[in-house]
PDB file of N, H, CA, C and O in Angstrom:
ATOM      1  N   UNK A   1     -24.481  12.884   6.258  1.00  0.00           N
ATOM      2  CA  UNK A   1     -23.771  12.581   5.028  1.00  0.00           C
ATOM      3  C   UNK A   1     -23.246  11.157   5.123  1.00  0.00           C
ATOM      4  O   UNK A   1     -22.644  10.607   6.045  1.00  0.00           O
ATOM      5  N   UNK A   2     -23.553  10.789   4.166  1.00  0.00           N
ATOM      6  H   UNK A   2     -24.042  11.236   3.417  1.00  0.00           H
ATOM      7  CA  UNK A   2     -23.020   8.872   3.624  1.00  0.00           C
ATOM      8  C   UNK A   2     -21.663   8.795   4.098  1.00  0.00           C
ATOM      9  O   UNK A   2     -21.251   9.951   4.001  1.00  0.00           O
ATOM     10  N   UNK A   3     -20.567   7.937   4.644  1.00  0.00           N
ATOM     11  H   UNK A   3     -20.903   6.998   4.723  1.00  0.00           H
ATOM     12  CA  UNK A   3     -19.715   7.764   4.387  1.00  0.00           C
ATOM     13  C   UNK A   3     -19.212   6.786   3.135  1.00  0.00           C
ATOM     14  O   UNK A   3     -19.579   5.628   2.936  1.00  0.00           O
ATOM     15  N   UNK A   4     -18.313   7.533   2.380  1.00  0.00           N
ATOM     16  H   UNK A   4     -18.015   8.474   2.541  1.00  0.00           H
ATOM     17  CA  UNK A   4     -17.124   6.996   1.698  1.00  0.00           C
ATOM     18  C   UNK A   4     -16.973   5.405   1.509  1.00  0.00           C
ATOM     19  O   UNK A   4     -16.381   4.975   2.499  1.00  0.00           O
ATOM     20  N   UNK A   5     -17.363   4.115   0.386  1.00  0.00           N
ATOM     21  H   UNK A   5     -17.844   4.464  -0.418  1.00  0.00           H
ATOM     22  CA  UNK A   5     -16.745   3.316   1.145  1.00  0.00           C
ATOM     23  C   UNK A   5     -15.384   3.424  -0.081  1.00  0.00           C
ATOM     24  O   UNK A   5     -15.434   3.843  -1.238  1.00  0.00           O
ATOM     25  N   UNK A   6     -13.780   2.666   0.990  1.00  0.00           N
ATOM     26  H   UNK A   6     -13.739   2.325   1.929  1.00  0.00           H
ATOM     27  CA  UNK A   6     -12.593   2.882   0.250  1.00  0.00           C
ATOM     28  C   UNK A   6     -12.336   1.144   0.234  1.00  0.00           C
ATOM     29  O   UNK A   6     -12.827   0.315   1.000  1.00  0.00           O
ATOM     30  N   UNK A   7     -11.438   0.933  -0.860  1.00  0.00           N
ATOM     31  H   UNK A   7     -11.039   1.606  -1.482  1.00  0.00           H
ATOM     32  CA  UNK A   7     -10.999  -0.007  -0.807  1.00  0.00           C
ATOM     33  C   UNK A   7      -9.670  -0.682  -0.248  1.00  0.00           C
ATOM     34  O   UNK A   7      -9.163  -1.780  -0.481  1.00  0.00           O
ATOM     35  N   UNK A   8      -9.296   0.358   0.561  1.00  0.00           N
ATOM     36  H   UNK A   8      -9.708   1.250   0.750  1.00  0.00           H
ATOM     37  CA  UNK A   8      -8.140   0.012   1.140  1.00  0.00           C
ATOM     38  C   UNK A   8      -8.847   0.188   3.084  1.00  0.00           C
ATOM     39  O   UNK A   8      -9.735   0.828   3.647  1.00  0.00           O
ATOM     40  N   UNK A   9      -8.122  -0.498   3.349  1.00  0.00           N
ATOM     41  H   UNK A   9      -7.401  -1.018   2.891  1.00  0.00           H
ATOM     42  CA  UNK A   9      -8.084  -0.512   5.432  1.00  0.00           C
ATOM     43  C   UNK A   9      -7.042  -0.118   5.589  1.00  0.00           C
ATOM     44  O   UNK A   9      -6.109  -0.384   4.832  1.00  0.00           O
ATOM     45  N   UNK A  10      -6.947   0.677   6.703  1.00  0.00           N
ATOM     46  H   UNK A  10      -7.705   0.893   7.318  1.00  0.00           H
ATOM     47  CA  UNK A  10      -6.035   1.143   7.707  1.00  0.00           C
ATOM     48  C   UNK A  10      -5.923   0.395   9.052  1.00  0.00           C
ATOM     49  O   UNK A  10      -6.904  -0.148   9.560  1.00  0.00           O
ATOM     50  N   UNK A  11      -4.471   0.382   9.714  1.00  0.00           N
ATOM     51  H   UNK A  11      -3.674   0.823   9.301  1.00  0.00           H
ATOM     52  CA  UNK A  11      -4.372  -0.564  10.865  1.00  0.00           C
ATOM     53  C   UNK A  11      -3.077   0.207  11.476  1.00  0.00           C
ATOM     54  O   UNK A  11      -2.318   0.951  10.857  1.00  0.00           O
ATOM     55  N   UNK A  12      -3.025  -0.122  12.705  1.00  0.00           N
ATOM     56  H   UNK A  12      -3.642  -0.727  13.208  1.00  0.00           H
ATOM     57  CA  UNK A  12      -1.348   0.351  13.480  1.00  0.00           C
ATOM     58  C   UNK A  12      -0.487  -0.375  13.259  1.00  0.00           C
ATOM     59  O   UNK A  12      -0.870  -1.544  13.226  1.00  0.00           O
ATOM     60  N   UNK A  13       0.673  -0.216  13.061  1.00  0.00           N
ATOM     61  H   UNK A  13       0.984   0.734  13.088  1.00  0.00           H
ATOM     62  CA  UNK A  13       2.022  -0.671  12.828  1.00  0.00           C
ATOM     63  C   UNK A  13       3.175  -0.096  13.861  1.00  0.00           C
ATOM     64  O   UNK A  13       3.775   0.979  13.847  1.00  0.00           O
ATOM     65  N   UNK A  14       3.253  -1.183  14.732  1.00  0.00           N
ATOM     66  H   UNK A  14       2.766  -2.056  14.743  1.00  0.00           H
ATOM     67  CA  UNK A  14       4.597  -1.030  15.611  1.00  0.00           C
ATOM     68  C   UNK A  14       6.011  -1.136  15.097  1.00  0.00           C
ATOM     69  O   UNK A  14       5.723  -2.036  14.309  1.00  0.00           O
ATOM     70  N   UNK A  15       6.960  -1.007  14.947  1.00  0.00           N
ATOM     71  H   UNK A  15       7.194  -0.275  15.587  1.00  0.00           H
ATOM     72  CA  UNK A  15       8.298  -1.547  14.536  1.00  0.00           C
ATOM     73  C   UNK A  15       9.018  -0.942  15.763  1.00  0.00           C
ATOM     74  O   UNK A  15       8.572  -0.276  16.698  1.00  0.00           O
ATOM     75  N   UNK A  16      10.316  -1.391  15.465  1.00  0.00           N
ATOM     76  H   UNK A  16      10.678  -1.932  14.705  1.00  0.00           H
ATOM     77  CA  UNK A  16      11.495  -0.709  16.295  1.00  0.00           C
ATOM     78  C   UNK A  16      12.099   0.137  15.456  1.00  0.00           C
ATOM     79  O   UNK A  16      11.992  -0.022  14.240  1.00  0.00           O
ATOM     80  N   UNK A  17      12.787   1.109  15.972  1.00  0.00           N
ATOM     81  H   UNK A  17      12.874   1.238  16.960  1.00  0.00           H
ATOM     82  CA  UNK A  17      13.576   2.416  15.396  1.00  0.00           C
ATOM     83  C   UNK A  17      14.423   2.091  14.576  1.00  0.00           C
ATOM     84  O   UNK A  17      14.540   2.826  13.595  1.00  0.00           O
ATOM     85  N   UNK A  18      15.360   0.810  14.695  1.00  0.00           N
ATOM     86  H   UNK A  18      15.265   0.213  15.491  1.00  0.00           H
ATOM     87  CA  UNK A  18      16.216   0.553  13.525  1.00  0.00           C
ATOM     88  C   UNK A  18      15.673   0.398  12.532  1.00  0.00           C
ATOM     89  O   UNK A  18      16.088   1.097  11.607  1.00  0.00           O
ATOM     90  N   UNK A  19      14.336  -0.706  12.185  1.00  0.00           N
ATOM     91  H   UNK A  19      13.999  -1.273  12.937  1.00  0.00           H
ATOM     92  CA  UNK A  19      13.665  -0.926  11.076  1.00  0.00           C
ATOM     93  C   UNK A  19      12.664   0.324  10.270  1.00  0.00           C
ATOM     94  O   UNK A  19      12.384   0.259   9.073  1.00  0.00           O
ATOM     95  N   UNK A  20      12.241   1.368  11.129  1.00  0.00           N
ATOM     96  H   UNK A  20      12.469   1.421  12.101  1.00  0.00           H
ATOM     97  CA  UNK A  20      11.796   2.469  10.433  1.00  0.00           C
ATOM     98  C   UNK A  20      12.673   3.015   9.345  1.00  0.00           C
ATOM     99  O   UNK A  20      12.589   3.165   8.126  1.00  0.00           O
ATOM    100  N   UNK A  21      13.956   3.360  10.730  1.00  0.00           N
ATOM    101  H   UNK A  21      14.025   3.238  11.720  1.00  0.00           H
ATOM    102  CA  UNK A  21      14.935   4.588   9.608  1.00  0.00           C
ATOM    103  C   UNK A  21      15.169   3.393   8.493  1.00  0.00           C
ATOM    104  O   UNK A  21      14.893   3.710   7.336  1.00  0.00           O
ATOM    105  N   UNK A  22      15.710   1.881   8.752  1.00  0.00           N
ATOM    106  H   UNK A  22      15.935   1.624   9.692  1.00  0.00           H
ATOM    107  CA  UNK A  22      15.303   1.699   6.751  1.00  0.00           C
ATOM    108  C   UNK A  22      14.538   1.684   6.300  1.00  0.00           C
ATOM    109  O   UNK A  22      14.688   1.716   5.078  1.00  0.00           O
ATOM    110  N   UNK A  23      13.310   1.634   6.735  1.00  0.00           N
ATOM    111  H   UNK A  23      13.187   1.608   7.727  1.00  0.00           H
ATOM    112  CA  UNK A  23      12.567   1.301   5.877  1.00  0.00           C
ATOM    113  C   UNK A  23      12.126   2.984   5.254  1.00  0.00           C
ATOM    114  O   UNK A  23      11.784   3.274   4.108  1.00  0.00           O
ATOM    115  N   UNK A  24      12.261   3.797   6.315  1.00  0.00           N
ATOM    116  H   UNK A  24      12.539   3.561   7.246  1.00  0.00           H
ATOM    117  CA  UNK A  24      12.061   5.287   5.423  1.00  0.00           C
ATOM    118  C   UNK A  24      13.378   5.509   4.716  1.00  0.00           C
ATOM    119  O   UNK A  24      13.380   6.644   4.240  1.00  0.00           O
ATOM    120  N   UNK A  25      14.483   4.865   4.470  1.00  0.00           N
ATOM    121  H   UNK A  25      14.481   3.943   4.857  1.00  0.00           H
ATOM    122  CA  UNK A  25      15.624   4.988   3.800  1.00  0.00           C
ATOM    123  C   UNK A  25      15.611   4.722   2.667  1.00  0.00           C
ATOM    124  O   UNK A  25      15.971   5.405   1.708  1.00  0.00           O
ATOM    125  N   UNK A  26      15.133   3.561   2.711  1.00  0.00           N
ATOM    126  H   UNK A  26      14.840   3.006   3.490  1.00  0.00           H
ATOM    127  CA  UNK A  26      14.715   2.616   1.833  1.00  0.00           C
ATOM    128  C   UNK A  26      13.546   3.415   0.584  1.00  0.00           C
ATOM    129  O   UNK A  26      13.509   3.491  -0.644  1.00  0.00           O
ATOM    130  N   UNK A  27      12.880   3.800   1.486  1.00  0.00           N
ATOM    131  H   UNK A  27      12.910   3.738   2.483  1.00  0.00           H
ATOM    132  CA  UNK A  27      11.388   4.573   0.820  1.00  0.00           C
ATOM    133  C   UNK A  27      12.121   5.850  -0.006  1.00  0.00           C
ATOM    134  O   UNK A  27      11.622   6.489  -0.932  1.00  0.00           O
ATOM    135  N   UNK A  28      12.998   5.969   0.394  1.00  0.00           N
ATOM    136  H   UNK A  28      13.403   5.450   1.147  1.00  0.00           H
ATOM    137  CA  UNK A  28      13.300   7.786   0.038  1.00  0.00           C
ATOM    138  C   UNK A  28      14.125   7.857  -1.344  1.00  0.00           C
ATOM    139  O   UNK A  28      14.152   8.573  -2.345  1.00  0.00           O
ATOM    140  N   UNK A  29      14.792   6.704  -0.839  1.00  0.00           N
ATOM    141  H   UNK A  29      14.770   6.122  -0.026  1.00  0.00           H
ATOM    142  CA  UNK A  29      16.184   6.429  -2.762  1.00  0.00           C
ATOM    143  C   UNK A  29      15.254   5.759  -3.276  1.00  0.00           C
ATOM    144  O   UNK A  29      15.752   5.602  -4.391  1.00  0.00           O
ATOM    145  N   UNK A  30      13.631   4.894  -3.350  1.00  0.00           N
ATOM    146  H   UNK A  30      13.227   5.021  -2.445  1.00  0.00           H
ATOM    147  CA  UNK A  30      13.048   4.570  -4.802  1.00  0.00           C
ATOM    148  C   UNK A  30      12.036   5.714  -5.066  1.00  0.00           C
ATOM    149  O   UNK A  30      11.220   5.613  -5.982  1.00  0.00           O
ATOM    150  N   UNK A  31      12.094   6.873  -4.209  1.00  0.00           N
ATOM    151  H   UNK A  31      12.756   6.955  -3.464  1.00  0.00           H
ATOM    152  CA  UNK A  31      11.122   7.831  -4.161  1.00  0.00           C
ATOM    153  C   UNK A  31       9.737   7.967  -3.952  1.00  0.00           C
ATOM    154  O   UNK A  31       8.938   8.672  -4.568  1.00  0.00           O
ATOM    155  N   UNK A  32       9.514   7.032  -2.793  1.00  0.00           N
ATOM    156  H   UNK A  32      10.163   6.459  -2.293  1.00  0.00           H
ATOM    157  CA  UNK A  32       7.755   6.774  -2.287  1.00  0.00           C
ATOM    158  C   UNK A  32       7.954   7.053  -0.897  1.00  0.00           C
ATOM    159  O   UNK A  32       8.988   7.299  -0.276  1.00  0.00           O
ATOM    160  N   UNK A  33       6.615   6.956  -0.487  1.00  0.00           N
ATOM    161  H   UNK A  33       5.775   6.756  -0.992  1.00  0.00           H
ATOM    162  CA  UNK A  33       6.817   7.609   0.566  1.00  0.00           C
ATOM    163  C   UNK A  33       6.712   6.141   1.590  1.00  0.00           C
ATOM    164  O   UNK A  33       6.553   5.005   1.142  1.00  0.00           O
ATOM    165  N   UNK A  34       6.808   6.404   2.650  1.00  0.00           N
ATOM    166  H   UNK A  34       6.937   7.326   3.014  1.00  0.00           H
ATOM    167  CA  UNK A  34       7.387   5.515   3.800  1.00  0.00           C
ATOM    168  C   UNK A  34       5.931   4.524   3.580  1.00  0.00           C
ATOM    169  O   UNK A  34       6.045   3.423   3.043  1.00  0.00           O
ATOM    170  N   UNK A  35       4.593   5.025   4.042  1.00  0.00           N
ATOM    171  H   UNK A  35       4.500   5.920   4.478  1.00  0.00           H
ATOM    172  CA  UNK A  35       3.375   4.064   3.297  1.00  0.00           C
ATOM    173  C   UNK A  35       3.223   3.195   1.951  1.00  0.00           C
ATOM    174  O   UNK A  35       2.673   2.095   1.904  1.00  0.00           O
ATOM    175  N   UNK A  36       3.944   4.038   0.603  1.00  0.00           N
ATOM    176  H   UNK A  36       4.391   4.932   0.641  1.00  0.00           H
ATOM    177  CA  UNK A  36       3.756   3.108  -0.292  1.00  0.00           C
ATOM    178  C   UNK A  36       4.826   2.640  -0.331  1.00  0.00           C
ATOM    179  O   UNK A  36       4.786   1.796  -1.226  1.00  0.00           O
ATOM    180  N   UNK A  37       6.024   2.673   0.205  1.00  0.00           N
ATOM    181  H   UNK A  37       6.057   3.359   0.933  1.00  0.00           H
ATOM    182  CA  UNK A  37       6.937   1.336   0.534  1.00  0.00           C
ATOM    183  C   UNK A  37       6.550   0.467   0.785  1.00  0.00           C
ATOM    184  O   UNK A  37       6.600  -0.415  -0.073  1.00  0.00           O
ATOM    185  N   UNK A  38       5.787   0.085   2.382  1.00  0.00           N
ATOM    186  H   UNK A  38       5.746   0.801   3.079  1.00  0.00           H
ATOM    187  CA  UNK A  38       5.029  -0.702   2.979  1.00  0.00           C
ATOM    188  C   UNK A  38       4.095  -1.530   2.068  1.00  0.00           C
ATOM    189  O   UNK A  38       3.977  -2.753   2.145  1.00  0.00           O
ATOM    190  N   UNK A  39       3.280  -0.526   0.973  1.00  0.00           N
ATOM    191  H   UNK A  39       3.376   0.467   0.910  1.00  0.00           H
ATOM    192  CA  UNK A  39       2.547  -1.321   0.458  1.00  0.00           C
ATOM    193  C   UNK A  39       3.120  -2.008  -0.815  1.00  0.00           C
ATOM    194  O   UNK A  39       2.410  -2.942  -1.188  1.00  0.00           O
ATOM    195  N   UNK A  40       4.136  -1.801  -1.516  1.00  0.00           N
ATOM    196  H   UNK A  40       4.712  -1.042  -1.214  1.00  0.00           H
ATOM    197  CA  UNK A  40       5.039  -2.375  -2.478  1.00  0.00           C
ATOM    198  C   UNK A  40       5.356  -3.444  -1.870  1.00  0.00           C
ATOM    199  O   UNK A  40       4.882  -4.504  -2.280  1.00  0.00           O
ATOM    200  N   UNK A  41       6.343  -3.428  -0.606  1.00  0.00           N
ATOM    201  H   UNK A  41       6.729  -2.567  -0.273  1.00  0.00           H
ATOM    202  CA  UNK A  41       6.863  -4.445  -0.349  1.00  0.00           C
ATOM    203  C   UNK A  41       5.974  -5.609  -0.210  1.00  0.00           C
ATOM    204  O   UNK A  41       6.159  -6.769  -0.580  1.00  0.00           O
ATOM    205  N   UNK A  42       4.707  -4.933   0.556  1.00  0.00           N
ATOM    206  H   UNK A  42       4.557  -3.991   0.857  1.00  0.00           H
ATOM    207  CA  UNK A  42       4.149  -6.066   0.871  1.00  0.00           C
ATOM    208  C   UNK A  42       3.173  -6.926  -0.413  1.00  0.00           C
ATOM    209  O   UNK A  42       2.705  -8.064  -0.405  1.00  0.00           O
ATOM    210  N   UNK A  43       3.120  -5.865  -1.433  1.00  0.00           N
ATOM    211  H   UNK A  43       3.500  -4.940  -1.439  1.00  0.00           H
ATOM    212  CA  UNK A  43       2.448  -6.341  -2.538  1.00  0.00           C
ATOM    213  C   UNK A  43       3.244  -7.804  -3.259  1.00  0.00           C
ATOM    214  O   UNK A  43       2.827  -8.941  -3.480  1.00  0.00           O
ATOM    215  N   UNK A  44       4.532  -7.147  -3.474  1.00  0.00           N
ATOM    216  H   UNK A  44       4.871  -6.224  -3.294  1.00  0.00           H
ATOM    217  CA  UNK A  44       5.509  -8.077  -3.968  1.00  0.00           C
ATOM    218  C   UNK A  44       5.818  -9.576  -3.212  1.00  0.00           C
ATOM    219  O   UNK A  44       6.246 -10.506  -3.895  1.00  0.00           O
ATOM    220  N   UNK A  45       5.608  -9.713  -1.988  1.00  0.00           N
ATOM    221  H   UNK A  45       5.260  -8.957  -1.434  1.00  0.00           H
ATOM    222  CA  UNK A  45       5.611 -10.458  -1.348  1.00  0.00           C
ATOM    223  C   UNK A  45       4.985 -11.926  -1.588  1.00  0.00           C
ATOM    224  O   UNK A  45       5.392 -13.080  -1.727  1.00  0.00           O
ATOM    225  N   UNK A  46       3.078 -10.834  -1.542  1.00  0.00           N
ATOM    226  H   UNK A  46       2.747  -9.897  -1.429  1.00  0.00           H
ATOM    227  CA  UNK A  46       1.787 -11.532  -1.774  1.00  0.00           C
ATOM    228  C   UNK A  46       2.407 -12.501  -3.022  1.00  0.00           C
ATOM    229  O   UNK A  46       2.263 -13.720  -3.108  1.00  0.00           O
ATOM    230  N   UNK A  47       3.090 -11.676  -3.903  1.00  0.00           N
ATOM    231  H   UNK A  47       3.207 -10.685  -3.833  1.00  0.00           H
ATOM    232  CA  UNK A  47       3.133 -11.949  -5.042  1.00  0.00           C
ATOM    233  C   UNK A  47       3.742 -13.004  -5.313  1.00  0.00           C
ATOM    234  O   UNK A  47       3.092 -13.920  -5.818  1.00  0.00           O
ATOM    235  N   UNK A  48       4.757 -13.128  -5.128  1.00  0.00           N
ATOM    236  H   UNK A  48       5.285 -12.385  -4.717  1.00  0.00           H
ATOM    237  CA  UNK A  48       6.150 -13.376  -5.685  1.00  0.00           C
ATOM    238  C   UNK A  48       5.783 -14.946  -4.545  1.00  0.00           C
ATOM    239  O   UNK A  48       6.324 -16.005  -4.863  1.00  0.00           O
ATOM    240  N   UNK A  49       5.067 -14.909  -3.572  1.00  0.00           N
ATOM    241  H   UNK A  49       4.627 -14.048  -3.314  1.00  0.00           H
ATOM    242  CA  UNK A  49       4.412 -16.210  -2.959  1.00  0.00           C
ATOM    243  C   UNK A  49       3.054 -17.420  -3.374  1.00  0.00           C
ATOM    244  O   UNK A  49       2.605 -18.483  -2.945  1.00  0.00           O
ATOM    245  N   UNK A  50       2.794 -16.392  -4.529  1.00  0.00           N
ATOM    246  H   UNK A  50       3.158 -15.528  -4.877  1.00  0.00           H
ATOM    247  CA  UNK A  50       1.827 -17.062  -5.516  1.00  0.00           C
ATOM    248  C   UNK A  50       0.322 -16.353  -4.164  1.00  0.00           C
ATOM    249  O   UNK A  50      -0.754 -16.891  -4.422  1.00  0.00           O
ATOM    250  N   UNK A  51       0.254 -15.476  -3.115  1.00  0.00           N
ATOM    251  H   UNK A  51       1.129 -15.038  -2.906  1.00  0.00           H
ATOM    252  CA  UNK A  51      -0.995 -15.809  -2.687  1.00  0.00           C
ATOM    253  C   UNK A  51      -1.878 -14.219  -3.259  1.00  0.00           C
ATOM    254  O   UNK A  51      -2.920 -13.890  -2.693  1.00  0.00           O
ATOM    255  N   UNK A  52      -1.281 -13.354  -4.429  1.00  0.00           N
ATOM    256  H   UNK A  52      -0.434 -13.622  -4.889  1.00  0.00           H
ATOM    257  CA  UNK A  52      -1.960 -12.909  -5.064  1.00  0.00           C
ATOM    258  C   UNK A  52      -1.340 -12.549  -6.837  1.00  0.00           C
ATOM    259  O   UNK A  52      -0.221 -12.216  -7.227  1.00  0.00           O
ATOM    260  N   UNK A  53      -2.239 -12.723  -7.359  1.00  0.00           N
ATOM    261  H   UNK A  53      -3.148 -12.994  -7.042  1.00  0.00           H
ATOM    262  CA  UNK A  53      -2.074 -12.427  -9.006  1.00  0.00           C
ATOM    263  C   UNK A  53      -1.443 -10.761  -8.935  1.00  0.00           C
ATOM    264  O   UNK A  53      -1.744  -9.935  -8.073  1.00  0.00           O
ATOM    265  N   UNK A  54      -0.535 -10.559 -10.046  1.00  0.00           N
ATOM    266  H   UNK A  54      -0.290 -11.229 -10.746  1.00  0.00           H
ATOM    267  CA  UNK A  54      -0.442  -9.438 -10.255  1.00  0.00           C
ATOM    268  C   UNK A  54      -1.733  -8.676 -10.532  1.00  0.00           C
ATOM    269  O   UNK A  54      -2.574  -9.099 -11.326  1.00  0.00           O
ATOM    270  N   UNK A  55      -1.894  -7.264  -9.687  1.00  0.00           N
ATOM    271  H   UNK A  55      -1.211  -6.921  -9.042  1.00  0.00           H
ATOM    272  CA  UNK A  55      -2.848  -6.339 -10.374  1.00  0.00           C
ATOM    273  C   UNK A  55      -2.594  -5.493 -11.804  1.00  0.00           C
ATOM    274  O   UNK A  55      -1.587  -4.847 -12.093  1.00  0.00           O
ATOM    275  N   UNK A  56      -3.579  -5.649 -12.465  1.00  0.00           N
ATOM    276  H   UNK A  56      -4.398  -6.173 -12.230  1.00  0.00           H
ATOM    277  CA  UNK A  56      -3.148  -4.775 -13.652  1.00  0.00           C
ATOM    278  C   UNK A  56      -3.765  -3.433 -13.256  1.00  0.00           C
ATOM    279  O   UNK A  56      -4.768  -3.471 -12.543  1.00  0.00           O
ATOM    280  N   UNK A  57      -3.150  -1.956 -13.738  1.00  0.00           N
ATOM    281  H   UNK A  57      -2.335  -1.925 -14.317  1.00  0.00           H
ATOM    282  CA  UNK A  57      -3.551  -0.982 -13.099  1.00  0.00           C
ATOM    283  C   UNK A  57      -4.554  -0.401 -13.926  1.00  0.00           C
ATOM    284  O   UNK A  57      -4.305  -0.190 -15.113  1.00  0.00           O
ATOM    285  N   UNK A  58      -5.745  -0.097 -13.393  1.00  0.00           N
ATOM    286  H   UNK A  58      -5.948  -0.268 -12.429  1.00  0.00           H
ATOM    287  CA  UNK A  58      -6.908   0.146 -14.423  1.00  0.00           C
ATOM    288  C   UNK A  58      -7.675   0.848 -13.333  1.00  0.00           C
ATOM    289  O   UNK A  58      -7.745   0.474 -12.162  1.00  0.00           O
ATOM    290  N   UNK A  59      -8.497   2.390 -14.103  1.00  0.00           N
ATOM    291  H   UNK A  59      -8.440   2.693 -15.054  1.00  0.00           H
ATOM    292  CA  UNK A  59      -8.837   3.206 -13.153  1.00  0.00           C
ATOM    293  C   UNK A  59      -9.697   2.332 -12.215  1.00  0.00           C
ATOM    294  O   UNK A  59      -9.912   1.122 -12.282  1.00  0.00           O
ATOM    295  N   UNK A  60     -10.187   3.355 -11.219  1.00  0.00           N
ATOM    296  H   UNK A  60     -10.012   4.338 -11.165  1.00  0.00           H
ATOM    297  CA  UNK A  60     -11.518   3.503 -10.329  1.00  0.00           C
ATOM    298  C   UNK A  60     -12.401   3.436 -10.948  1.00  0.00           C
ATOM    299  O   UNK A  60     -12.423   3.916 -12.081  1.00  0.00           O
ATOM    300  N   UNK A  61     -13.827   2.571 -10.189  1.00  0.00           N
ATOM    301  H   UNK A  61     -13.809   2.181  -9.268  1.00  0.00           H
ATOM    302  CA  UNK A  61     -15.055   2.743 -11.161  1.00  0.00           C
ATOM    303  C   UNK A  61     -14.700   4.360 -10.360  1.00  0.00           C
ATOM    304  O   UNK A  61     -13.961   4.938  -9.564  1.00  0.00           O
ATOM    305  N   UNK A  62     -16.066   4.537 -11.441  1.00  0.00           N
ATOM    306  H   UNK A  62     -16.667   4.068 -12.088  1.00  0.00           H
ATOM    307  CA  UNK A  62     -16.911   5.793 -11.571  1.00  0.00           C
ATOM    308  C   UNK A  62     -18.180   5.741 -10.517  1.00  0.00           C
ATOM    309  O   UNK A  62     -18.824   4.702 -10.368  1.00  0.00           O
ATOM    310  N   UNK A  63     -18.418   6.703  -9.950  1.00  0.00           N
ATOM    311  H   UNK A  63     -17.895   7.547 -10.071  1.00  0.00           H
ATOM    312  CA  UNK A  63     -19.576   6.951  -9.128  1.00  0.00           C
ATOM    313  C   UNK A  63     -20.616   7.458  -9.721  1.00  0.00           C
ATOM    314  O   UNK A  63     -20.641   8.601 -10.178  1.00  0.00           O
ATOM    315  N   UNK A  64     -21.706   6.517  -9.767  1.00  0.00           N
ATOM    316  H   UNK A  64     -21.686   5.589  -9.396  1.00  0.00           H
ATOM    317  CA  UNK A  64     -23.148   6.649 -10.616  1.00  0.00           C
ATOM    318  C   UNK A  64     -23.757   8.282  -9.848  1.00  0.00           C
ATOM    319  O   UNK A  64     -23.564   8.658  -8.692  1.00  0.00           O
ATOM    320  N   UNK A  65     -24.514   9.001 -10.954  1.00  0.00           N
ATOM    321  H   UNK A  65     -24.671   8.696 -11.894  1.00  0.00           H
ATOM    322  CA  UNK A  65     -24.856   9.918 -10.694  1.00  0.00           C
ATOM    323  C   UNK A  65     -26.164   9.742 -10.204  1.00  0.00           C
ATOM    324  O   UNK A  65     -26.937   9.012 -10.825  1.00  0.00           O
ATOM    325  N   UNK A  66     -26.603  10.459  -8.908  1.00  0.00           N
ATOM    326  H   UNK A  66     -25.975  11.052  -8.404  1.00  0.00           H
ATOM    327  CA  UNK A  66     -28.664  10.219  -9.134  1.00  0.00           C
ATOM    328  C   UNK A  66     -29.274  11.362  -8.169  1.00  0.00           C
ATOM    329  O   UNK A  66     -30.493  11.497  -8.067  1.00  0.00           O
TER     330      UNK A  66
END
């Protein structure tokens, strides 16, 4: 069977224990989970640094049938 391709990568992330519990603190009062914190923050970042355009949110293609 084919694998999947996704548009997102996965990687390890070290921190220290103080910076988890905020950052899952953090994650829990805007109501995401500890990953899409990570990826907010870091979206906003990209952003707000000019080194990416806002995304506008617009589905997934579609997977051709055959």
């Amino acid at each position: 069977m084919a694998k999947k391709e996704t548009s997102t990568k996965s990687f390890v992330l070290r921190v220290d224990a103080a910076t988890m519990d905020a950052l899952e603190k953090w994650a829990a009062d805007e109501f995401r989970s500890t990953n899409g914190q990570l990826q907010w923050i870091i979206a906003e970042a990209l952003r707000k640094s000019g080194r990416m355009k806002k995304i506008k949110n617009t589905p997934p293609p579609q997977e051709s049938e055959t």
